[in-house]
Structure formats: C-alpha cells, structure tokens
C-alpha positions as CSV (number, residue, x, y, z in Angstrom):
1,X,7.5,3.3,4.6
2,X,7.7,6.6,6.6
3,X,5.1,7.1,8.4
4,X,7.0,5.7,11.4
5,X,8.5,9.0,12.6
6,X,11.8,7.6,11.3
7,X,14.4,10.4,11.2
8,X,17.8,10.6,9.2
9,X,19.4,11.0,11.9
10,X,18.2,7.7,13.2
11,X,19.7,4.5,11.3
12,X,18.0,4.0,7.9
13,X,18.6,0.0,7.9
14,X,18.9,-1.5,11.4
15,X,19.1,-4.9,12.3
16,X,18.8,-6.4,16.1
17,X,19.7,-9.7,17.4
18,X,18.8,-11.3,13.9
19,X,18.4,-15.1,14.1
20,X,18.4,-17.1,10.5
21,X,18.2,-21.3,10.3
22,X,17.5,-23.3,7.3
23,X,16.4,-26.6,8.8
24,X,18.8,-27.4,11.7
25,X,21.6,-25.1,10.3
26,X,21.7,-21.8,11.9
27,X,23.1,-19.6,9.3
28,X,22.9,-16.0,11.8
29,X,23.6,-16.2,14.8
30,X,22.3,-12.6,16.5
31,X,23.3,-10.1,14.0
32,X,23.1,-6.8,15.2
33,X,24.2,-3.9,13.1
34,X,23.0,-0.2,12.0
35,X,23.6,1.8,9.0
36,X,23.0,5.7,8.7
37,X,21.8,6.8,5.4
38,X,24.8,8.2,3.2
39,X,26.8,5.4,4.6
40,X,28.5,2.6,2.7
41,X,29.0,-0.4,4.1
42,X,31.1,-3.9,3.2
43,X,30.7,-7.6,5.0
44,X,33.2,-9.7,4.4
45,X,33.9,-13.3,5.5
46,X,34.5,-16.3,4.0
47,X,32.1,-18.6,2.2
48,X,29.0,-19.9,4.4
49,X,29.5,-17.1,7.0
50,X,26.3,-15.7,6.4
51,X,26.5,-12.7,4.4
52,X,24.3,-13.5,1.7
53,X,22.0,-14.8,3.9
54,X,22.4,-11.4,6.4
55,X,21.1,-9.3,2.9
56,X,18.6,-11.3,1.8
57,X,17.3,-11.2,5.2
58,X,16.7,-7.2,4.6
59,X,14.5,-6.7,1.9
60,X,12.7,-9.8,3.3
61,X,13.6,-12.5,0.7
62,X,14.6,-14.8,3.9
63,X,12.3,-14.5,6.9
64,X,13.8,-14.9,10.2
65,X,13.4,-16.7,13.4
66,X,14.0,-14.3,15.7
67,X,15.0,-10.3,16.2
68,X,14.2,-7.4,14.4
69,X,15.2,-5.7,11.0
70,X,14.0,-2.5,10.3
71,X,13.6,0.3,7.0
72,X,13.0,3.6,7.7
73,X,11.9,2.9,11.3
74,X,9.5,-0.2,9.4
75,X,9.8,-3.5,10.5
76,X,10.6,-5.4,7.6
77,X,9.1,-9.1,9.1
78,X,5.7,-7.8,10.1
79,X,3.3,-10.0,8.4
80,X,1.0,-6.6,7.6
81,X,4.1,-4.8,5.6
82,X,3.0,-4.4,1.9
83,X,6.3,-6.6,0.5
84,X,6.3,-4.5,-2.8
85,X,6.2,-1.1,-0.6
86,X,9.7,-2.4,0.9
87,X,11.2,-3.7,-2.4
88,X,10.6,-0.2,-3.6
89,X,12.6,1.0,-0.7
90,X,15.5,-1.6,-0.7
91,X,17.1,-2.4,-4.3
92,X,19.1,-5.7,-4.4
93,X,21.5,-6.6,-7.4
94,X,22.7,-10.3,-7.3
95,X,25.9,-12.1,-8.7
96,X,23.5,-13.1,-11.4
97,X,21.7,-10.9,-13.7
98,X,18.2,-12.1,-13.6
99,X,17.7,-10.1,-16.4
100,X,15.5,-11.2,-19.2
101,X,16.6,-12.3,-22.3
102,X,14.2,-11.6,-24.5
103,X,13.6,-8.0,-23.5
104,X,16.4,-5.4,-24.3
105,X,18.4,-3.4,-22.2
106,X,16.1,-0.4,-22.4
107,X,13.2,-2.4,-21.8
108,X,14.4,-4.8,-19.0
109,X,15.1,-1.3,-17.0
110,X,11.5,-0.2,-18.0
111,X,9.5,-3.3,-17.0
112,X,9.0,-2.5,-12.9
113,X,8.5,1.0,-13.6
114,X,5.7,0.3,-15.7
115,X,4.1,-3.1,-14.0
116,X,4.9,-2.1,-10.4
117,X,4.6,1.6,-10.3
118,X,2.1,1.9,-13.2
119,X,4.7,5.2,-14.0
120,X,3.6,7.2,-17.3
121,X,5.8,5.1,-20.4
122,X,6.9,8.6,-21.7
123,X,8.5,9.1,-18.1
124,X,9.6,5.5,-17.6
125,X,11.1,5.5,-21.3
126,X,12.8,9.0,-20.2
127,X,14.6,7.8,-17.3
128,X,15.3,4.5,-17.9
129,X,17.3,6.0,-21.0
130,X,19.1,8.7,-18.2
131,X,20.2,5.5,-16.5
132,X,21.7,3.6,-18.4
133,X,23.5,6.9,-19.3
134,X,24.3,7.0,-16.2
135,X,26.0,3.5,-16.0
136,X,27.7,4.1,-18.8
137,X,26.2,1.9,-21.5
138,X,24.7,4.8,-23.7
139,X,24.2,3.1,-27.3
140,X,23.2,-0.2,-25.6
141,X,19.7,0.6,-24.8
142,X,18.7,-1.8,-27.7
143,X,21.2,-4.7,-27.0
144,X,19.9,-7.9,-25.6
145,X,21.6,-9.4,-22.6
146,X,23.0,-12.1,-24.7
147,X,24.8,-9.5,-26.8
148,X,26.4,-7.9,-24.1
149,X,29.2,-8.9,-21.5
150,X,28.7,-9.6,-18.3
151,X,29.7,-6.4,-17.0
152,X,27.6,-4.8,-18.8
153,X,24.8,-7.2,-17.8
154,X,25.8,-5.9,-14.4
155,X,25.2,-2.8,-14.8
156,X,21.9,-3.4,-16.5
157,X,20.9,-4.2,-13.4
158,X,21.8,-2.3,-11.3
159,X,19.9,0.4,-13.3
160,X,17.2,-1.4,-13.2
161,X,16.9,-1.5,-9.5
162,X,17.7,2.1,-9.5
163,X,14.9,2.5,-11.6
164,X,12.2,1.8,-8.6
165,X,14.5,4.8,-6.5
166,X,15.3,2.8,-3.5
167,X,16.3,4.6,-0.6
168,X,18.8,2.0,0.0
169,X,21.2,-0.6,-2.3
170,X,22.1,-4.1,-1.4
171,X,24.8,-5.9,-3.7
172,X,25.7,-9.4,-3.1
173,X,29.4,-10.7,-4.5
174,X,28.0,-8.4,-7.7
175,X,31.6,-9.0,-9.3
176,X,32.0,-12.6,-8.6
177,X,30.7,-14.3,-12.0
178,X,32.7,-11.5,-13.6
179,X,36.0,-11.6,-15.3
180,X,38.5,-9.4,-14.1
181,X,38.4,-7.2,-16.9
182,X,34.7,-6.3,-15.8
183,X,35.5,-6.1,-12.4
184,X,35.6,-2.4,-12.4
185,X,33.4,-1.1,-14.7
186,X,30.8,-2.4,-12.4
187,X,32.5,-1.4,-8.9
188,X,33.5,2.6,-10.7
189,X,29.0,2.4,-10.7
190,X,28.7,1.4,-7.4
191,X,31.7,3.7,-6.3
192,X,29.9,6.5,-8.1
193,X,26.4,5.7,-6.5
194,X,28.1,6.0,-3.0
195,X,29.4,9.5,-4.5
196,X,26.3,10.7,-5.0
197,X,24.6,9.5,-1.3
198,X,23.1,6.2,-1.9
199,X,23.2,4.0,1.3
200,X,24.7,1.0,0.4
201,X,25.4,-2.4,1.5
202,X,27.7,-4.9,0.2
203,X,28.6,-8.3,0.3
204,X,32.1,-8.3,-1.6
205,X,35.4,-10.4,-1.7
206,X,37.1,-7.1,-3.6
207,X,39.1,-6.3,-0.5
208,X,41.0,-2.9,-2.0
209,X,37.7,-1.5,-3.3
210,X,36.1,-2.1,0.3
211,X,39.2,-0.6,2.0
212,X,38.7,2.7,-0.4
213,X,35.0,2.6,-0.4
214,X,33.3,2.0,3.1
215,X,32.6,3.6,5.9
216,X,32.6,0.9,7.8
217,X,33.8,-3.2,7.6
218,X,32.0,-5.6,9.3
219,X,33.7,-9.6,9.5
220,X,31.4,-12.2,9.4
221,X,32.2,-15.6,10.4
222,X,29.7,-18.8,11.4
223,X,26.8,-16.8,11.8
224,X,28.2,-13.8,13.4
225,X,30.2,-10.5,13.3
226,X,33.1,-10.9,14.7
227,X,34.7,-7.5,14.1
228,X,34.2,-4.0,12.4
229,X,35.1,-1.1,12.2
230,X,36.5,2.0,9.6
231,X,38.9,0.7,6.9
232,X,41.8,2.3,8.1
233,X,41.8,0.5,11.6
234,X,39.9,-2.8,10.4
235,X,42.9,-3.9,8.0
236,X,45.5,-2.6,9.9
237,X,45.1,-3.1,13.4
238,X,41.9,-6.2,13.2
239,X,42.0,-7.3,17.1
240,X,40.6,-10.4,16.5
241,X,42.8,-13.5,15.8
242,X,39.9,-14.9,13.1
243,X,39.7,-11.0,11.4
244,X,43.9,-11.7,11.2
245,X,44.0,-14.8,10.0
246,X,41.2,-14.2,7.4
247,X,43.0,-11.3,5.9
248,X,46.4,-13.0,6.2
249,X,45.2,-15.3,3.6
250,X,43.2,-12.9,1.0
251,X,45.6,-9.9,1.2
C-alpha cells in the first residue's frame, strides 16, 4: 500500500469529490475531505446524512460513482487493488459486533491473524492476549460473546481490528447499541488509541467526547459537508444556520 511515494506529510486518507447513489438516491453528494495521520477526526449529522455511507465508502465496502478516495497515496476504487491489502490498512468497528459466537474472545481476536496473515499461532496467541490487555478485558480472553456485555463485545472488536495493525481506524456510531453505562468504557479505548497516534475516523452522536477528542469536526447533512472545523470554533462559533440548528437541538 506504499509503494506510491505517499509521504506523512501528505494526507494518509483523502477523499475528492466523492459521489455515492443507491438506485436513484444520492446518498454523497461530492465529499471532499483529507486527514493527516495522527489526526482524529468526528462526522456528525443527523440520520441519513451520509456518514455511514462516507466510511464505508473508504475501506471500499461501498463503491462509488464518481471521485477519488485514496490510502497511503492508493486509490482505494481501482479495480487492480488487492481488497484484503487495503482492509489490512483500514480497520472498521461497526455498531454491531460481528463477532462470532461460538469462538471466544481470545480466539475471535486470533482468527484474521491466522487465516488472513497466515501469522505464526505462538505470535498471534501472544498478541492477541496483549490486546485485549490492552482494552481492558484481561481475564476475558476465554468468555464467549454471549457471556459478556455489550461493551465489552465492543471492545472485542475493536481489538480484533487492531489485530491486522491498520494504519488507520474507522468507527461507525460504535456506542449506539450500547447502554449508557458502556458508553465509556468503549470511548476511554478509542480515546486511548488516539493517545497513542492512531489516525482515526468517527462517525459518532457522542457530542462532548467529539468536542474533547478531535482534531477536527466535519457536519454532514443530505449528502454533503456543510461545515468543519476544530472543536473549539465548530461548537461555538458554527457559521452555518443548518450546523446551528443541528446543535441547538442535540446539545
């Protein structure tokens, strides 16, 4: 994924004039955006604005119509692009867990490792054990999803897509099918991932952790971005009467 002279300097995930329809319904609308590795970033917008749609787009689970999304300087819609080379590069967690039921924690972590990568099972074992550590769910390792809650489901997952060592982390609405109790557990991991340098992108309706965690906000509305910008001036001074009204009614 980069042998395309891409830089860090340059933007790590960049999308151009992105056009997305399902049928006659135009979902995006020329979504332009670029994020630098190291950066965290948060779309927010109500529901059928296009944010899922927008991530999904970027590790290639949706094609597109028209533009251009690139990975490491790799465009991520050319028909030669080895899929499984980018979903190495580009971890997604989803609202739901996907994981499977009859494998345990431990091994549900394992399984891409040792299918995808064809990693050593010493190695995988060792790591996947170090991740879950590091999501806090040591003593779990042998817990089936059905025994644990859904946070820690969660977080199952998320190290489980940090177990292929993406270069970059999408999340869509990651808390919504949680309880508020749950909530956090799972947002501390992601808050600790951005800690530690992962690029990541977020589709989120938790507005306080976006205002304390991202770089940047980015307002999504009918299929487009309508406004973004740093926390600080994106909630306080939006310019846009849609950004006002939108956070007028979730703040």
């Amino acid at each position: 994924m980069n042998g395309n002279g891409w830089t860090p300097d340059r933007p790590i995930v960049s999308l151009k004039d992105v056009h997305k329809s399902f049928g006659s319904l135009q979902v995006l609308k020329g979504i332009s955006l670029d994020v630098m590795k190291g950066e965290v970033v948060c779309i927010i917008g109500p529901s059928g604005s296009g944010k899922s749609t927008l991530i999904r787009c970027i590790n290639a689970l949706n094609d597109i119509q028209q533009g251009s999304i690139t990975v490491e300087g790799q465009e991520v819609h050319d028909p030669k692009l080895d899929k499984l080379a980018l979903r190495k590069k580009v971890g997604m967690v989803f609202q739901q867990y996907n994981l499977f039921p009859h494998k345990t924690a431990l091994q549900n972590v394992m399984m891409a490792p040792l299918l995808v990568l064809k990693r050593n099972r010493e190695e995988v074992e060792r790591r996947a054990r170090a991740l879950l550590a590091k999501v806090r769910l040591q003593g779990k390792e042998d817990s089936y999803p059905g025994e644990l809650s859904g946070g820690q489901q969660q977080r199952v997952a998320i190290a489980r897509s940090l177990a292929m060592n993406p270069g970059v982390m999408l999340f869509d609405e990651v808390t919504a099918a949680l309880d508020p109790e749950t909530v956090k557990e799972v947002l501390v991991t992601i808050k600790e991932l951005a800690g530690e340098g992962m690029t990541c992108i977020l589709v989120t309706h938790e507005m306080g952790f976006a205002r304390e965690l991202a770089d940047r906000i980015y307002f999504t509305d009918k299929g487009v971005i309508v406004e973004h910008g740093p926390p600080a001036t994106f909630f306080d001074r939006a310019k846009d009467p849609r950004t006002r009204e939108f956070l007028s009614q979730i703040l």
